[in-house]
N, C-alpha and C positions, 0 to 999 in steps of 0.2 A: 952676970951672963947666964942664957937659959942652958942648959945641959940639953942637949940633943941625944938622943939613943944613935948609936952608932949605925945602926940598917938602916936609920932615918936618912942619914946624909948618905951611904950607900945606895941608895936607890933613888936620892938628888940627883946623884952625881952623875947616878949612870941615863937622866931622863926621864925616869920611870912614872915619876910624879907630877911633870907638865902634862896637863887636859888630860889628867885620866878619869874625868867624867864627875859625875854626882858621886859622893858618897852612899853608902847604903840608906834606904830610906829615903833619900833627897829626891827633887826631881830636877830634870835638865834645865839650865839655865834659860831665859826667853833671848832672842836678840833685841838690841834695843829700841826702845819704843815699839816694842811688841804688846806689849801690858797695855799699854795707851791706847794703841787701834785698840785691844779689845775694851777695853772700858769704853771709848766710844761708842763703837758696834755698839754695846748693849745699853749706851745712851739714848741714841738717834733709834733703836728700833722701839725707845718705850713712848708711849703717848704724853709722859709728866715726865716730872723731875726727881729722882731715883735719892736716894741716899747711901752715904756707904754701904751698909747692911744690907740693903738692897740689891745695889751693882753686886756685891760681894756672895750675893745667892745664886744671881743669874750667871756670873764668872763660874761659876758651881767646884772652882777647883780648891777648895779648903784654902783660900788666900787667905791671910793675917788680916780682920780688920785694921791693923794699923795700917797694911799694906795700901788699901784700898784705899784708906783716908788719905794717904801722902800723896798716888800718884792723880789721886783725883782735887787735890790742894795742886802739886804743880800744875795741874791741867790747868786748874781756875788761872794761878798765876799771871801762864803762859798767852792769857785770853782768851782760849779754846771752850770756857764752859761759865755759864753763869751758878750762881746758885743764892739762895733763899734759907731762912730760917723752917724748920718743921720741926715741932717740939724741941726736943734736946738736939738735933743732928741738923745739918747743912742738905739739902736738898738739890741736886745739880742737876743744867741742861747743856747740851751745845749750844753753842750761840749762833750757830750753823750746822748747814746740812751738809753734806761731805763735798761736793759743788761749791758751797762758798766758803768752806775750809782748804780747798785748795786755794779758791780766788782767793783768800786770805793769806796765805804761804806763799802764793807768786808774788804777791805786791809787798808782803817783809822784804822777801829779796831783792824788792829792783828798790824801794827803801834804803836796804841796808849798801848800796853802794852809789856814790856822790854823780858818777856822768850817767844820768836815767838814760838820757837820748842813747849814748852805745849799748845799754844792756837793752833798751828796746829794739834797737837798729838789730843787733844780733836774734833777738827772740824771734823777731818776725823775719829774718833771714834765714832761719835756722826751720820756720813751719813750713809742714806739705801746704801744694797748691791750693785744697781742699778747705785746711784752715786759714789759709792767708784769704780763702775768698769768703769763709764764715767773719774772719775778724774783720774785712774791709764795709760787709755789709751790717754787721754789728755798730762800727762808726759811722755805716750813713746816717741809722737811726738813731744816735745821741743828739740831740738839740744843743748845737757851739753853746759854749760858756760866753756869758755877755765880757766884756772886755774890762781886764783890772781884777776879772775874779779868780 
């Protein structure tokens, strides 16, 4: 068993020690998926395809390159980023612009649950006039699917 200093658990007890912030030196925690916008952000605003060391300069906040390597590997994971060999390092891009990263995220969702027809019936019950008349005339111009496909 560890031995606890006795004002340790005193000032448990009394609360003291939930969210009492960064320690000295630290900095505030990000919310999540805060890291990731910003990795993005400084994905999408580059012309190429950045490498850790790189994202990790224009983030300019002394991030850990491990740091940078990890959430920029989940990103790839995730599908959100391609990337390529560049010398010794992995070289990343979006595989989208922020427009079809969204389009990308609304159709996980309506994926990720089995009666499409209700989660679309609500989507477009749920939009302003405005967009029910942008999405109505978006499917004028889609050319039907030939039949069976």
């Amino acid at each position: 068993m560890v031995e606890v200093p006795w004002d340790f658990r005193r000032c448990r007890e009394a609360g003291q020690l939930l969210n009492a912030g960064p320690a000295p030196g630290e900095r505030e925690r990000r919310p999540g998926g805060a890291l990731e916008a910003e990795v993005l952000a400084v994905l999408q605003s580059s012309p190429r395809a950045l490498t850790p060391g790189e994202v990790g300069r224009r983030l300019g906040e002394g991030l850990a390159y491990t740091t940078v390597v990890t959430v920029l590997s989940r990103m790839f994971d995730k599908g959100l980023l391609t990337r390529g060999k560049r010398s010794r390092a992995y070289a990343y891009a979006p595989v989208a612009d922020g427009h079809g990263l969204t389009a990308r995220r609304m159709r996980q969702e309506l994926e990720a649950d089995s009666d499409h027809e209700a989660v679309l019936t609500r989507f477009v019950a749920d939009l302003s006039d405005r967009d029910e008349g942008l999405l109505r005339q978006l499917l004028g111009e889609v050319p039907e699917a030939p039949e069976g496909a």
